[in-house]
LODOVEX-323242 format. One record per residue (C-alpha): x, y, z. Coordinates in nm, 4 decimals. Layout:
% residues N
{u = X&v = Y&w = Z}
...
//
This chain:
% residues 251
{u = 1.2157&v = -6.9547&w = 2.5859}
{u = 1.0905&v = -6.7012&w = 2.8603}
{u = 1.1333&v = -6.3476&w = 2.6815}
{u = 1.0401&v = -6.1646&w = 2.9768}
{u = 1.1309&v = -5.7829&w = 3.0704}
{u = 1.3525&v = -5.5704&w = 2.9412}
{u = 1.2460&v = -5.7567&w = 2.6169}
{u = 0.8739&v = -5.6383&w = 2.6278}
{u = 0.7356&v = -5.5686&w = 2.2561}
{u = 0.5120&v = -5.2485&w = 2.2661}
{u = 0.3043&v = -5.1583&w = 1.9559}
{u = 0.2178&v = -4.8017&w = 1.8840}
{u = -0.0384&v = -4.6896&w = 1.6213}
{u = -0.0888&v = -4.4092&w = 1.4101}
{u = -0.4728&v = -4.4574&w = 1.3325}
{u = -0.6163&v = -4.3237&w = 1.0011}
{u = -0.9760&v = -4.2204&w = 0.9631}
{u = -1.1104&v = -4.3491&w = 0.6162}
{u = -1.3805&v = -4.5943&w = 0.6226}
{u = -1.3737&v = -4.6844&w = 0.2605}
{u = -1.0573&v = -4.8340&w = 0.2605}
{u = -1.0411&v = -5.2101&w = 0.3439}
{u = -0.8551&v = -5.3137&w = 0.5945}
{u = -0.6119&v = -5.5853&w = 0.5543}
{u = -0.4671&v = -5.8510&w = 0.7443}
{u = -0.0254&v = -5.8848&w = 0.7285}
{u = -0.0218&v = -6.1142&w = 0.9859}
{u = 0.1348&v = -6.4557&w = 0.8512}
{u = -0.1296&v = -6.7277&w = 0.8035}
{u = -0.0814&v = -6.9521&w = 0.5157}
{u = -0.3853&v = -7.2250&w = 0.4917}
{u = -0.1356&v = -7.4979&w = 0.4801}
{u = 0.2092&v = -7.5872&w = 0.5625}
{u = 0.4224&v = -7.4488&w = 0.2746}
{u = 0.7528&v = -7.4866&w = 0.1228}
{u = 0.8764&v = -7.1525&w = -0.0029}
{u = 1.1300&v = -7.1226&w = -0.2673}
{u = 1.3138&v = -6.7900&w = -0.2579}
{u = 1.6395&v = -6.6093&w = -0.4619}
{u = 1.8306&v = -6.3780&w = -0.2682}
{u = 2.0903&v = -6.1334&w = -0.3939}
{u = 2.3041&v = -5.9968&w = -0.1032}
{u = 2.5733&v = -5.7038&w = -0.1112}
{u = 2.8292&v = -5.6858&w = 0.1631}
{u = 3.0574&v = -5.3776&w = 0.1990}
{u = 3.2819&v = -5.3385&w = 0.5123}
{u = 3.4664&v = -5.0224&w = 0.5962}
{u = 3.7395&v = -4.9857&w = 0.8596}
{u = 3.7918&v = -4.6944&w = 1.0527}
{u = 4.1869&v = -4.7595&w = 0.9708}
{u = 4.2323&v = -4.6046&w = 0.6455}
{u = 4.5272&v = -4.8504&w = 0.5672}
{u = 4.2658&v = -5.1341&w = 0.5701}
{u = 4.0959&v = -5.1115&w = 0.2107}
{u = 3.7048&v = -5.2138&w = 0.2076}
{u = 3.6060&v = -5.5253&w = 0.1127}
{u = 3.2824&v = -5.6119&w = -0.0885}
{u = 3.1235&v = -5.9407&w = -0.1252}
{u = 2.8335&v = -6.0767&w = -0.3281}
{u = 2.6161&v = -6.3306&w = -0.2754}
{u = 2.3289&v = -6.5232&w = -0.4272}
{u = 2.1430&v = -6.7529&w = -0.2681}
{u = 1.8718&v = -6.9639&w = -0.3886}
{u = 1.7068&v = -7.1174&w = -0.0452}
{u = 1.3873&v = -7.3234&w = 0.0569}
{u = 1.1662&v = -7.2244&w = 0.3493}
{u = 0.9882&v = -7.5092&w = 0.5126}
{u = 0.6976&v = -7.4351&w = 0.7518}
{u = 0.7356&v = -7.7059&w = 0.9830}
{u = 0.4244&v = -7.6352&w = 1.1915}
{u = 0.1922&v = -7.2878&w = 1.2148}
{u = 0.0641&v = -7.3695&w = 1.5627}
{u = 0.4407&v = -7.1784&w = 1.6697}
{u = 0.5092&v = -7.0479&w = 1.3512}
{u = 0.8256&v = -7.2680&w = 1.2814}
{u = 1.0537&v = -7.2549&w = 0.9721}
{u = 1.3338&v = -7.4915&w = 0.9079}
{u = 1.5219&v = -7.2391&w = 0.6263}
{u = 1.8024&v = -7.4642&w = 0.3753}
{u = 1.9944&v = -7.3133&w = 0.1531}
{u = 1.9862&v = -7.5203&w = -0.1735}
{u = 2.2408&v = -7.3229&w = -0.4237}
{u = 2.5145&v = -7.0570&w = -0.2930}
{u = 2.7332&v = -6.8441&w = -0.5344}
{u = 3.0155&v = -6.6399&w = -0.3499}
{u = 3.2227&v = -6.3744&w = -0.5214}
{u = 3.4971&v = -6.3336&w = -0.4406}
{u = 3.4743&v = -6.7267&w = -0.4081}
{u = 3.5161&v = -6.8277&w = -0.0099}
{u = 3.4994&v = -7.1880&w = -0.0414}
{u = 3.4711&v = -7.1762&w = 0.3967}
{u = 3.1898&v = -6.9235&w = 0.3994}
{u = 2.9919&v = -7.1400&w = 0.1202}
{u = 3.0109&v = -7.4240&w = 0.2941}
{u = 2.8701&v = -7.3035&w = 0.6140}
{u = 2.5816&v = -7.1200&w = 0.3976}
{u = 2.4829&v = -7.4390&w = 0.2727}
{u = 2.4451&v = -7.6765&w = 0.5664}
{u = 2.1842&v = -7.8593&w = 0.5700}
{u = 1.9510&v = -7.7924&w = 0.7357}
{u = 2.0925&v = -7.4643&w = 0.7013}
{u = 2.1456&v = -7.3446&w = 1.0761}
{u = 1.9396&v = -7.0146&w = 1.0602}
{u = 1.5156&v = -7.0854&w = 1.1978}
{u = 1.2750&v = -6.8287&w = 1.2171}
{u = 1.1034&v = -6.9072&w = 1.4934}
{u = 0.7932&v = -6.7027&w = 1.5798}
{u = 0.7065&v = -6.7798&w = 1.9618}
{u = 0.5388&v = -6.5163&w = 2.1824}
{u = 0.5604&v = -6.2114&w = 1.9422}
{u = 0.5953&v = -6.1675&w = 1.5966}
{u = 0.9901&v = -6.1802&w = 1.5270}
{u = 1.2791&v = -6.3444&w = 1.3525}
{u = 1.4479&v = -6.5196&w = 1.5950}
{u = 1.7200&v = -6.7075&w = 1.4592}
{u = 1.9599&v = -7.0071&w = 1.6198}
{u = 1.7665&v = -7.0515&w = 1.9290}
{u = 1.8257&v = -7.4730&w = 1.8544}
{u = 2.1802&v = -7.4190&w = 1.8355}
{u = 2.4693&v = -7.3948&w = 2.1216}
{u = 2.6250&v = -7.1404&w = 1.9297}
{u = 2.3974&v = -6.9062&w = 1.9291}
{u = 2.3662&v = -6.5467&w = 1.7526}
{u = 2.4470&v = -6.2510&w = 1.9834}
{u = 2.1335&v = -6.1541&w = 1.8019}
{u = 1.9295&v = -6.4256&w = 1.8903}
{u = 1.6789&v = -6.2280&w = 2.1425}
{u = 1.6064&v = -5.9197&w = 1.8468}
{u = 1.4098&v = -5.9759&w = 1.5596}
{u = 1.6265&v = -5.9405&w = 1.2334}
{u = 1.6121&v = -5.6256&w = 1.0436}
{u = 1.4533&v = -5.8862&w = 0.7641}
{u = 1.1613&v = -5.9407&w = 0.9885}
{u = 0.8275&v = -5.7620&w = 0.9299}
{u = 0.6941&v = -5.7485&w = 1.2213}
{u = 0.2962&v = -5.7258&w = 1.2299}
{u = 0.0247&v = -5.5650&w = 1.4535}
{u = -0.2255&v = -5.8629&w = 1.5501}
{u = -0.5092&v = -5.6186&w = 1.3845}
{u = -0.6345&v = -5.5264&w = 1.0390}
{u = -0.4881&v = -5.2074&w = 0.9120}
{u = -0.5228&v = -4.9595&w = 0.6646}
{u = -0.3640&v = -4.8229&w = 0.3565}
{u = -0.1735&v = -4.5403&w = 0.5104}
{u = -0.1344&v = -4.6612&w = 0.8342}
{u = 0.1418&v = -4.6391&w = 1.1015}
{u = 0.2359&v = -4.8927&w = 1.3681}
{u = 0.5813&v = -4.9004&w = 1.5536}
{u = 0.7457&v = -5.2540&w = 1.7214}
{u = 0.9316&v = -5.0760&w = 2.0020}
{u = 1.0832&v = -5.3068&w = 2.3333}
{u = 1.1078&v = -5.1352&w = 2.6170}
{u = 1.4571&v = -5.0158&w = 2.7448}
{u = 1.4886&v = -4.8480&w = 2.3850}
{u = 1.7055&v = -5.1346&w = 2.2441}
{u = 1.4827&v = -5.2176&w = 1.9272}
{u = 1.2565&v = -4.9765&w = 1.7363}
{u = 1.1198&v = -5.0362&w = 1.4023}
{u = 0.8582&v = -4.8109&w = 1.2615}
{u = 0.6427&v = -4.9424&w = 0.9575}
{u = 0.3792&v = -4.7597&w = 0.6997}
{u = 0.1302&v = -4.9456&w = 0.4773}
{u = 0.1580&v = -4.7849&w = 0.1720}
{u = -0.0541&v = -4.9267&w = -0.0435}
{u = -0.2819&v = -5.1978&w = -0.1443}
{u = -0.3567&v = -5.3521&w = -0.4206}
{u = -0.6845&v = -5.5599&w = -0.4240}
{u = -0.6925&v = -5.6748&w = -0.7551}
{u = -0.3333&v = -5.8687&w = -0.6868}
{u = -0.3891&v = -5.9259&w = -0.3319}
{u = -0.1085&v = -5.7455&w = -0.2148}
{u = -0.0225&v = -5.4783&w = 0.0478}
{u = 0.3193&v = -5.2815&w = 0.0268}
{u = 0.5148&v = -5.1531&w = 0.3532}
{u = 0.7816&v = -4.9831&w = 0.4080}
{u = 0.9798&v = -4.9715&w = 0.7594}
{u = 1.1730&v = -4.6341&w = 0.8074}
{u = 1.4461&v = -4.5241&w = 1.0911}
{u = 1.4664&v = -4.8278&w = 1.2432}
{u = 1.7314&v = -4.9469&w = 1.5037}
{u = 1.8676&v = -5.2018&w = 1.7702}
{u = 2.1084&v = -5.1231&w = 1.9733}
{u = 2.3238&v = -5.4428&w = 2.1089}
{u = 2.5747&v = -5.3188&w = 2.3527}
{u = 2.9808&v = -5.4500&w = 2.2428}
{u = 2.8144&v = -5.5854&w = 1.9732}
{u = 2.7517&v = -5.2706&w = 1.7749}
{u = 2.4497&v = -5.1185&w = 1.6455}
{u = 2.1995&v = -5.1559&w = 1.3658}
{u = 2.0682&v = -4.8979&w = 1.1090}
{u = 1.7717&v = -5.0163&w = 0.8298}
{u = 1.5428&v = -4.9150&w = 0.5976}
{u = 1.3145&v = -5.1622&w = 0.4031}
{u = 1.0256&v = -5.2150&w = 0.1990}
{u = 0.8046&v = -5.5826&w = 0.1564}
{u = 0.5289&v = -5.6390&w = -0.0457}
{u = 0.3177&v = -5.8727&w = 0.1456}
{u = 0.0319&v = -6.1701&w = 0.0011}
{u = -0.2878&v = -6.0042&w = 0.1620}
{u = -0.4457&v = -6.3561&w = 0.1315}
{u = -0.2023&v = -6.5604&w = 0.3535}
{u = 0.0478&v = -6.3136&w = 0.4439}
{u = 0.3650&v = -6.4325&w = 0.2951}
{u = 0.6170&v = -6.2043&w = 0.1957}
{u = 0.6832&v = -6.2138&w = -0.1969}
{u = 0.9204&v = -5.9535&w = -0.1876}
{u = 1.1926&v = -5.8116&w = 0.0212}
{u = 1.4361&v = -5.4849&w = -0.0347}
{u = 1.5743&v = -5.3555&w = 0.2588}
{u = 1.9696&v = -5.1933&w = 0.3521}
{u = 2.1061&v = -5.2330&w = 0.6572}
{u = 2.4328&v = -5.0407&w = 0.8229}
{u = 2.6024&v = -5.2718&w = 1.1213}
{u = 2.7980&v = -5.0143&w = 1.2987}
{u = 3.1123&v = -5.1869&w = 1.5638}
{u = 3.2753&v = -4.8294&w = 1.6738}
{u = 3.4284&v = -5.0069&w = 1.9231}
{u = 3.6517&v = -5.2093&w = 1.6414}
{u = 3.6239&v = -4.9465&w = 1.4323}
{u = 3.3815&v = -5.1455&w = 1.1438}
{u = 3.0837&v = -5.0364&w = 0.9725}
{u = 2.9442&v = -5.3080&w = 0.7338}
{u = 2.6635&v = -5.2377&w = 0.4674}
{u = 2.4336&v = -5.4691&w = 0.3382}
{u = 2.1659&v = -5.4439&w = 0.1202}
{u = 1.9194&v = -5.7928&w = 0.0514}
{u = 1.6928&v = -5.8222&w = -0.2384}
{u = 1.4667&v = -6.1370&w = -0.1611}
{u = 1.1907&v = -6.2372&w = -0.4503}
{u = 0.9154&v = -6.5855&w = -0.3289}
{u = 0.9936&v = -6.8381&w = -0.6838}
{u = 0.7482&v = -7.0638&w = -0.6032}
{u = 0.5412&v = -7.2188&w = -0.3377}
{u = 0.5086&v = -7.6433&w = -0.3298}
{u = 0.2995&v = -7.8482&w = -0.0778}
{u = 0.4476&v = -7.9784&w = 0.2064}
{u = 0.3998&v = -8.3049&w = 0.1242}
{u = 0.6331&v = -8.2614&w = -0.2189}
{u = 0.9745&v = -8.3897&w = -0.1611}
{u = 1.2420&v = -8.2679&w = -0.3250}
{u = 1.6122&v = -8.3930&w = -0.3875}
{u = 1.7723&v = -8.1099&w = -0.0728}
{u = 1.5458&v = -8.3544&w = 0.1172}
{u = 1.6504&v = -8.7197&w = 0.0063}
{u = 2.0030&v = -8.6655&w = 0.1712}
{u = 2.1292&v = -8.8618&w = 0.4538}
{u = 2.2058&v = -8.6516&w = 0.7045}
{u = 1.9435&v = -8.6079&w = 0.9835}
{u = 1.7018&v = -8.3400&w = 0.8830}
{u = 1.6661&v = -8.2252&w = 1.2889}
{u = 2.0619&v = -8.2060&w = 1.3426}
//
């Protein structure tokens, strides 16, 4: 995948100046090829421009398994293993739990979330990181420091703090404020997160972040808000019963 201009990622820094603080690295590194076992509780709320048309809310939890296929490319086969719906949509559950599910992260010449790139139907999304996605400066950084992921042409900006760390637990919190990609006909998005972030491999145990999908075009704004906890972690060499299925594991 060539992700050439207007797609540039710029960082930009805001540097701090306090020696006794240890720098950490958020970059994602894990010493071996995990399996990550994660519970997700979604919100959806759409509002129509039409007042006639009453808003809608959906929940959803999710209980999915992250597979680190290699770390050379940073690939992750993502399957979701248990999928509860409410109102019940017996369609939408079934597509949440293909397997493999059809969402990858896919980490390939800059930090990112890039999602269906294996698929013909692909995400008009695909070539943005998701709001999800912590994207990480390739140095060490400081508690209190500043870094924005901006492309060039002004289509994605996402502007991140380290707000603390704790050394004792290994962890590093950050928060992402303001942030925004703009996708033509496809509307635009609005977020503000906050992950807490293994200092020691750089896994993200925790996820809280709300998003606002504006379509003015169709006259829809969705909300979403995700709440993401890390379960467990498991070798890579521990199968599991998701895995023992027929299908082909590739499809």
């Amino acid at each position: 995948m060539n992700f050439a201009s207007p797609l540039q990622l710029y960082f930009f820094f805001g540097f701090i100046q306090n020696a006794s603080r240890t720098p950490v690295n958020l970059n994602f590194r894990p010493q071996r090829d995990p399996k990550l076992f994660y519970h997700t509780n979604e919100t959806i709320k759409i509002v129509h421009n039409d007042s006639k048309i009453q808003p809608t809310v959906e929940r959803r939890e999710i209980e999915s398994a992250e597979h680190v296929v290699t770390l050379e490319a940073t690939r992750i086969h993502i399957i979701n293993l248990v999928v509860k719906l409410n109102p019940s949509n017996e369609t939408e559950s079934a597509r949440l739990l293909k397997r493999p599910y059809f969402d990858r992260l896919e980490k390939r010449e800059r930090d990112g979330d890039f999602r269906s790139l294996d698929q013909q139907l692909r995400s008009a999304w695909m070539f943005f990181p998701s709001p999800e996605c912590l994207i990480t400066p390739d140095i060490d950084v400081h508690e209190g420091q500043k870094w924005s992921a901006i492309f060039s042409g002004g289509a994605f900006e996402a502007h991140y703090e380290l707000i603390k760390v704790d050394d004792e637990q290994h962890l590093a919190f950050v928060e992402g404020r303001n942030c925004v990609c703009s996708n033509g006909l496809n509307g635009n998005k609005r977020w503000n997160g906050s992950w807490t972030v293994d200092t020691r491999t750089g896994i993200i145990k925790q996820l809280n972040i709300k998003i606002e999908h504006r379509e003015d075009h169709i006259g829809k704004v969705t909300h979403k808000t995700i709440a993401k906890v890390l379960v467990r972690e498991a070798e890579a060499e521990t199968l599991f019963d998701y895995e023992l299925d027929d299908g082909d594991e590739e499809l």
